[in-house]
N, C-alpha and C positions, 0 to 999 in steps of 0.2 A: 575291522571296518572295510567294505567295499572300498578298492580301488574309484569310481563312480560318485561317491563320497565327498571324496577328498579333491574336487574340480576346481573349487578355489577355497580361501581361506574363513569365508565369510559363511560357507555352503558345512564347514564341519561344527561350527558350535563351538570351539575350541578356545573361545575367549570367555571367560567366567564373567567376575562379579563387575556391576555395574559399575558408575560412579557419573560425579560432573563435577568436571575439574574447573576451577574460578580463579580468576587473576584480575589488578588491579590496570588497567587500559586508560588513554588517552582522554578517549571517547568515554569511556564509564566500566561497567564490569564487564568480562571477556568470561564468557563459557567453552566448553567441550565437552561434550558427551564419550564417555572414555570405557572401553571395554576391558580393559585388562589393566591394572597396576603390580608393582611385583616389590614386594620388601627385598632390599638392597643388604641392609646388616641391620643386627638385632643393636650390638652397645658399640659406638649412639645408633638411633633407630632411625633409618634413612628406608625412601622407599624412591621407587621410579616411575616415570612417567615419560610415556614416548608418540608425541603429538606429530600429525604432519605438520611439516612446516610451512605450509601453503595453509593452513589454518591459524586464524590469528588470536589463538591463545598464546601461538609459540612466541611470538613478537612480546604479546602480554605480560606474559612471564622472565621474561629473561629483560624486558627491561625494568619489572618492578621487582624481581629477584626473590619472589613470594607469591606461592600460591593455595588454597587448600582443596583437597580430596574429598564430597561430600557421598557419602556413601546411599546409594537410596534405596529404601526399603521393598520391600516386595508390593506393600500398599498400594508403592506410588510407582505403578508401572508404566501407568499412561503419560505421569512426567518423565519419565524417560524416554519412554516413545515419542513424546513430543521434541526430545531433547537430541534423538538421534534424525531427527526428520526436518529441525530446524536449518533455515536459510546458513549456510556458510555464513558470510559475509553481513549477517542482520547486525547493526554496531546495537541493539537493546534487545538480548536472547532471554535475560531474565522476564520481560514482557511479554516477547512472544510465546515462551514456553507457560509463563503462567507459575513463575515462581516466587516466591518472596525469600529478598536477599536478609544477609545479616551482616554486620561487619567485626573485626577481631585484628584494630590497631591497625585498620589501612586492607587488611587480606577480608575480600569479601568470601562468604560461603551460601551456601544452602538451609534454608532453614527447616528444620523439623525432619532433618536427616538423620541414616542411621546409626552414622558415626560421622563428625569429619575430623579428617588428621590436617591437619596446618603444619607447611613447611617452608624454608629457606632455600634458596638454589644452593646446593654446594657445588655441582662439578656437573657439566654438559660435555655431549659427545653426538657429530654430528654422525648418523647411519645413511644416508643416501638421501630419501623424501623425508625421510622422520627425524627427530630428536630427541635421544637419550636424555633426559632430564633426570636428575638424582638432586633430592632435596633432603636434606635431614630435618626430622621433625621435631616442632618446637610444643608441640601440643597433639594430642590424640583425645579426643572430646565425645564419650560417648552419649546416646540420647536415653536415659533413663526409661522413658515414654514407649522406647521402639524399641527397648533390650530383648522382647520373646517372639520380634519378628526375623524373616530370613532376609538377604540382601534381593534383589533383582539381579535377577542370571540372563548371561545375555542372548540366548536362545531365544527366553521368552519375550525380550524387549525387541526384536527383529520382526517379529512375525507378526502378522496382522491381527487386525483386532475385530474386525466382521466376519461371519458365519463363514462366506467362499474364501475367506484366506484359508483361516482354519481349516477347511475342507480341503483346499488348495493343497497348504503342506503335508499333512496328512497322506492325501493320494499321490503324491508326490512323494515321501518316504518311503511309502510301502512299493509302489512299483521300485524306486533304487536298491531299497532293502533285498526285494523277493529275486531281483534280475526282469521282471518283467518286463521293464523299461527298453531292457537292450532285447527283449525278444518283441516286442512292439517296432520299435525302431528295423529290427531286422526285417518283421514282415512288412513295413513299408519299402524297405528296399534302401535305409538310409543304415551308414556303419557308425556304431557305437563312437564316439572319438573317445581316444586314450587320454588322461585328464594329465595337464603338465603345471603343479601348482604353483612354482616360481611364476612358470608365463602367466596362468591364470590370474592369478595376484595382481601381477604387475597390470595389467588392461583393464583391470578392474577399478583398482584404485593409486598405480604407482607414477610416478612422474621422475623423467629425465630434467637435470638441471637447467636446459632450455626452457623444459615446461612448466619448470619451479618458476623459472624470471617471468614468462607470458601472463602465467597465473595470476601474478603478485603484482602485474604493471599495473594495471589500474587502482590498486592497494587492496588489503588486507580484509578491511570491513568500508561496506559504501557509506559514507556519512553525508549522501546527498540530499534525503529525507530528513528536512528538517518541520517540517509540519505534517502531523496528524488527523483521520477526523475526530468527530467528538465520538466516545465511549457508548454514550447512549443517550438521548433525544431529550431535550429541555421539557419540564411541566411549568408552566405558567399556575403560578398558585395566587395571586393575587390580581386585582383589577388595576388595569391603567386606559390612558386615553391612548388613541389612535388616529391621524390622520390620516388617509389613501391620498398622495396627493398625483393627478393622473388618473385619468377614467378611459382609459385606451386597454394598454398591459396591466395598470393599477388595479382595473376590476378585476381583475384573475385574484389579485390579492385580498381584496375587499371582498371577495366574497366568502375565499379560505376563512378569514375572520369572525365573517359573520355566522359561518354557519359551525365551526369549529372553536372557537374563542367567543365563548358570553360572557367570559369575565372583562372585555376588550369592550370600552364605553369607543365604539366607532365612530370615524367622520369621514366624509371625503373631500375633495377638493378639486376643482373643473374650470376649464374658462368657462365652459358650455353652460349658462346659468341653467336650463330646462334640464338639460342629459344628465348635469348633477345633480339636481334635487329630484327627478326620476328613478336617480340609483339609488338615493339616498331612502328615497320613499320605499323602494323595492329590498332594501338590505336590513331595514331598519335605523339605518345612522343616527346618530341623535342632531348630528349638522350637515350642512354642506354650505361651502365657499367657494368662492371664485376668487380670491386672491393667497398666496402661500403666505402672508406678511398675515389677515386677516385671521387665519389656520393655526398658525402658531402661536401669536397671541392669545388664543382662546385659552382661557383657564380648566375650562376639559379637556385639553390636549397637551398629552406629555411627551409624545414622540410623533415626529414622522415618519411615512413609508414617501420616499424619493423612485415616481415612477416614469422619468418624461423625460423627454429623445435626451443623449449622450451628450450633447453639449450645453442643457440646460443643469447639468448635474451639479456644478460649482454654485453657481448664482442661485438655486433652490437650496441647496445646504447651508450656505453663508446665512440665506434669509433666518433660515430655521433655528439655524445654531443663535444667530444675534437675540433671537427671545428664547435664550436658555433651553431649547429643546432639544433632546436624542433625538440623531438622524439614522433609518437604514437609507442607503440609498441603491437601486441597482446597479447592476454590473453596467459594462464596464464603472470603475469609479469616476471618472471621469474621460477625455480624448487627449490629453497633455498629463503630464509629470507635473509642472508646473501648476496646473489646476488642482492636481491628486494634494501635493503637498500644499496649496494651500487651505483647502478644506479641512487636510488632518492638522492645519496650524490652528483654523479656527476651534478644531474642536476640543484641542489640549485646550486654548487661552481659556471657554467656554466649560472648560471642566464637565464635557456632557459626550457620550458615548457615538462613536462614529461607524457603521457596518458596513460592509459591503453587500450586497443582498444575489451571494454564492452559492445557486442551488447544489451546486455539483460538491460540497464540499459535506451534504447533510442526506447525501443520495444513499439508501441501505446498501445498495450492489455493489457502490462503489466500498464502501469500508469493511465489509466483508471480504473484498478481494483484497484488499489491503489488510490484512489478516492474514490472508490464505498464504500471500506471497510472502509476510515476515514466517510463519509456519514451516515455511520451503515447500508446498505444495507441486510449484512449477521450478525450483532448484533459486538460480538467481537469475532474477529479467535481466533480459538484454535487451530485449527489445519491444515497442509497445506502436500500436498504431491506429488512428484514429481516424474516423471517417462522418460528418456532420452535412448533408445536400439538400435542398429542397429546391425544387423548381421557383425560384423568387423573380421578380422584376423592379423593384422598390422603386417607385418615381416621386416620394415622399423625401424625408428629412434620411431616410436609410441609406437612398442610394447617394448621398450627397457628402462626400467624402469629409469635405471640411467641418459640416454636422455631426456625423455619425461619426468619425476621424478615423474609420474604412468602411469598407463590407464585411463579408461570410469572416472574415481573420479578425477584425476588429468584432463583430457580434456574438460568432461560434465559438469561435480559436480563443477567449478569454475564457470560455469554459471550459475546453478542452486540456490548455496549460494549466489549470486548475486540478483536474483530471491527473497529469502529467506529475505536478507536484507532490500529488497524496500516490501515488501507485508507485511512481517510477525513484522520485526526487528534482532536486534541484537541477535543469539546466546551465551549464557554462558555454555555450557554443548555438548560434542558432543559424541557417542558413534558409532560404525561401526561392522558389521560382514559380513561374502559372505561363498557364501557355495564350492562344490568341484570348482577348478579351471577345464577348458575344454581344454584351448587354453595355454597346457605346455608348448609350446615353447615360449612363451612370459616370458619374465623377468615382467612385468606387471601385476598387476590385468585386469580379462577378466571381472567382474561385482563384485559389492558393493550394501551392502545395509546401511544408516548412517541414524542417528538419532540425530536431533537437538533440544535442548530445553533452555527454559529461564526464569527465577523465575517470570516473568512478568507472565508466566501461560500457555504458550503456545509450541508445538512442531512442529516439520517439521519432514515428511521422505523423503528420495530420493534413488532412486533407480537406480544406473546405470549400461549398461550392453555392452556386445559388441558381445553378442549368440544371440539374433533376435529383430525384429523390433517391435513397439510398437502397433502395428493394431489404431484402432480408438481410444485407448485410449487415454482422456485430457494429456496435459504436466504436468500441474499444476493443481492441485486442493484443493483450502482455503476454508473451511468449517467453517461457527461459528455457534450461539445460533439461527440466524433468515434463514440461510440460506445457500448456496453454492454459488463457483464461479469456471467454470473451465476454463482453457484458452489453446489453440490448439495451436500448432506451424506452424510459415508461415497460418495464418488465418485471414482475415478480420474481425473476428469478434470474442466473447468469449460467452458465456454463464451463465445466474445468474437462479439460483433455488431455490424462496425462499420457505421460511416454510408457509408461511401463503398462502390459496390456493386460485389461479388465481381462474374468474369467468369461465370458463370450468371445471374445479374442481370441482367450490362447485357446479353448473350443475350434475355432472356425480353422486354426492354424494347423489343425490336425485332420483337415478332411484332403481328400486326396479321392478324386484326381484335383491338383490348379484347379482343370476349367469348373470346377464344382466351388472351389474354395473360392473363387474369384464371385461368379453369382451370389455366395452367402455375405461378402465385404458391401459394408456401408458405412460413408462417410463417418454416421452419426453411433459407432458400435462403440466406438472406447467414448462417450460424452458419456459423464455424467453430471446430471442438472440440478443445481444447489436452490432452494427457494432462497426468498429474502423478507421481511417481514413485511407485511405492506406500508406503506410511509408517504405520503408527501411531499418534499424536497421543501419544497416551498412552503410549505405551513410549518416544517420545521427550523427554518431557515428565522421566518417569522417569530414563532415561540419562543428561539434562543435568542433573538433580540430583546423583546422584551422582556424574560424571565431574567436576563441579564441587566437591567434598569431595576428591575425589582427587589432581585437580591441584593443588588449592591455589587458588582462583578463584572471583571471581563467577559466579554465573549469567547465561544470557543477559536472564533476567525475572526484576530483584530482586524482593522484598519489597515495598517502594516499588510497583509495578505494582498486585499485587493488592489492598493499599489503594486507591488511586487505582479501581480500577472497583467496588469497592465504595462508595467517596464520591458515585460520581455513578450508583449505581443507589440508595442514598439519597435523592437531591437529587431522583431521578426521583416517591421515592414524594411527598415534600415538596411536589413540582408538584402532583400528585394532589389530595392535601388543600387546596392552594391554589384552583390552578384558576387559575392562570398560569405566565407561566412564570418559571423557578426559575435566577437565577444558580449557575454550578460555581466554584467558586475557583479559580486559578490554577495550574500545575506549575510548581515549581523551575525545571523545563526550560525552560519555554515562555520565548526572550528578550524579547520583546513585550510582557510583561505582567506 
């Protein structure tokens, strides 16, 4: 083997047969994608296992004193690839990689692997970043099924799986193989470096005990994601009634219905006696009212849609619920805590379905990227940042602080922590400032800027405003160790920029002179641009409302939800007035805390 070879350890191929090591965890199962295990002694049959210890299987393991060896087939290449590409720190790797667990007296494994050996800790020994694990085995389980396949080798589970990887290492072999590499390099005028693979190693993937404690402070796996979006988009299979009550914003919704939902016996509901029975005549409805009391007594109507200013939100619910009817009602859920919970009282006593009507939680783009980042695409978010302007001047019920119970923070910023919740996680920490106010006649903040963070290691900013529009800039933008992701509002599609450089990159890297290579650089050379299926937000949002009445079922986004982003776009205005920053309380969910 070429000295060129051997530059670091990852660069020779020298760790053989696959596996994914499983252990029982706090949080739930603890994975690691493990290249090399090594039999220790034949009688008794002990093997080893040598995990970084900044990866929290090692934690996993050594407190549950039990882990098993799932061996994977050659089959199942792409589960390994997915298994070595996964997030660090994702606390549910069996989901994101897409595997189905099994269990064996508390030790989870792999299933439909192609052998797993299940073992006991006997003896640890710490090596510097790693850990010497030696477990003697209590079982060696082979898979019948998979006995005349080979294992997955770890060459092949590294390397990519599109045409220009392939091509990639390939021309890359052969120039190290032939030496051409260092006669290229030479004719550019650049010296071959002499490969040193302790140091290589070590920069690659090793850590000083300092960097163990840095690693490790914010813990092991983030368990700050405690809500999901939904898997995949509600069908409405049965007919039910509908009221729109609100013909302002409501008819955006009233129209979703009518024109996407026939199985939905429509109504609407208006002070406006003319504007309503106009819409009603233009949509089809079968009714329209002028009173919400009228609306929901009707014996065609089995649910409301709750669409009218922010502080009409309680007193239109309470109505709806006291004649036994499911309510959505828009974001925010209400302007007070105090409101929120008693709407969610009314609707336990009332035994009838309470929503928040959260586009941002039924957005394609967004649960895609929320996919991308448990996958490890962009490594692990640190950081995420949000940006929501339009040129407004509200001299209605909007800009009317006590109304609305703010501006752009209160209207925007409850979608955006939404946003925040399904990407990033749970916030513990919020802090806020805005600079001069423009638009004094608003009892309102006219723009905000807030700052969210979470001992898990991670922050958000957002930024919202109501003085101009946002030009091309992303909505969203989640940033980690491997990469970016920004997501556009009302877009087909989002955009991932990772760190590691597309093959047009390392192209362009290789032209000479600079001033050449410099004119070929564009921003937009390492994006690559993901579609998203086309969707609605809001008709979905809709759909799983009432598919969820029908079936008989929770929603995907109880109740519980839209309190919770109204608590902490509270707490945000609380920072404001302080002028620090502002503990969030805790979630039921959160196990941690």
């Amino acid at each position: 083997m070429k000295p060129r070879l051997t530059a670091q350890i990852w660069d020779t191929s020298l760790q053989c047969v696959c596996s994914i090591v499983a252990a029982r965890a706090e949080h739930g199962v603890e994975l690691w994608g493990c290249s090399n295990f090594a039999a220790v002694s034949e009688d008794p049959p002990r093997v080893g296992v040598n995990p970084n210890v900044v990866y929290p299987i090692d934690e996993a393991i050594l407190k549950s004193g039990r882990f098993s060896i799932s061996i994977m087939p050659a089959s199942r290449l792409d589960d390994m690839r997915r298994m070595f590409a996964v997030r660090r720190r994702d606390p549910d790797k069996p989901a994101a990689v897409g595997l189905v667990m099994g269990d064996r007296d508390g030790i989870p494994f792999v299933e439909d692997a192609l052998r797993v050996v299940f073992c006991e800790v006997e003896k640890t020994a710490e090596t510097g970043d790693h850990r010497l694990i030696v477990g003697r085995v209590i079982e060696n389980r082979p898979n019948p099924a998979r006995q005349s396949e080979l294992p997955v080798l770890y060459k092949d589970a590294i390397r990519g799986t599109g045409l220009a990887k392939r091509l990639s290492y390939a021309v890359r072999g052969f120039l190290l193989q032939t030496g051409l590499m260092d006669a290229i390099l030479a004719r550019l005028g650049r010296t071959p470096r002499t490969p040193d693979l302790r140091k290589e190693t070590y920069r690659g993937g090793g850590y000083d005990p300092p960097h163990i404690a840095e690693v490790l402070r914010p813990g092991g796996a983030d368990l700050s994601r405690v809500i999901q979006p939904p898997k995949a988009p509600a069908v409405l299979r049965q007919s039910i009634g509908l009221c729109v009550v609100g013909t302002r914003w409501g008819l955006t919704h009233a129209e979703l219905v009518s024109k996407h939902l026939p199985q939905v016996k429509l109504s609407v509901c208006g002070q406006d006696p003319k504007r309503t029975a106009r819409i009603a005549r233009q949509l089809g409805a079968q009714h329209a009212f002028t009173s919400i009391a009228e609306a929901a007594a009707h014996s065609d109507v089995q649910a409301c849609l709750i669409a009218l200013p922010h502080h009409l939100h309680r007193s239109a619910t309470e109505e709806v619920l006291r004649h036994g009817k499911h309510v959505l009602v828009e974001k925010p859920i209400a302007t007070t805590l105090a409101d929120a919970d008693a709407m969610m009282s009314a609707a336990r006593q009332a035994g009838r379905l309470l929503m928040v009507a959260e586009n941002m939680h039924f957005r394609p783009d967004v649960a895609a990227a929320v996919r991308r980042i448990s996958a490890g695409d962009i490594g692990e978010p640190v950081y995420s940042m949000t940006h929501v302007s339009a040129p407004r001047a509200p001299e209605s019920w909007h800009g009317d602080a006590a109304l609305a119970g703010g501006g752009p923070w209160m209207d925007y910023g409850v979608h955006q922590v939404r946003a925040i919740r399904l990407l990033m996680g749970e916030p513990d920490r919020i802090m806020a400032t805005r600079g001069m106010q423009m638009h004094v006649k608003m009892s309102a903040e006219d723009s905000l800027q807030v700052l969210l963070a979470s001992r898990y290691g991670w922050q958000s900013h957002v930024f919202v405003s109501w003085l101009s529009g946002r030009g091309t800039l992303p909505e969203i933008t989640v940033c980690g160790d491997r990469g970016q992701l920004q997501i556009y509002a009302e877009q087909p599609y989002f955009d991932f920029f990772p760190n590691a450089p597309t093959p047009i990159t390392e192209l362009i890297d290789m032209v000479r002179p600079y001033s050449l290579q410099a004119k070929l650089r564009h921003p937009d050379q390492q994006r690559i641009r993901i579609p998203v299926p086309p969707s609605d937000a809001y008709l979905a949002e809709i759909t799983e409302f009432l598919a969820a009445i029908t079936e008989g079922r929770k929603p995907v986004t109880p109740m519980l939800d839209g309190r919770r982003d109204l608590e902490i776009v509270l707490r945000g205005y609380d920072a404001l007035k302080s002028g620090r920053w502002e503990e969030i309380p805790a979630t039921a969910a959160d196990p941690s805390r």
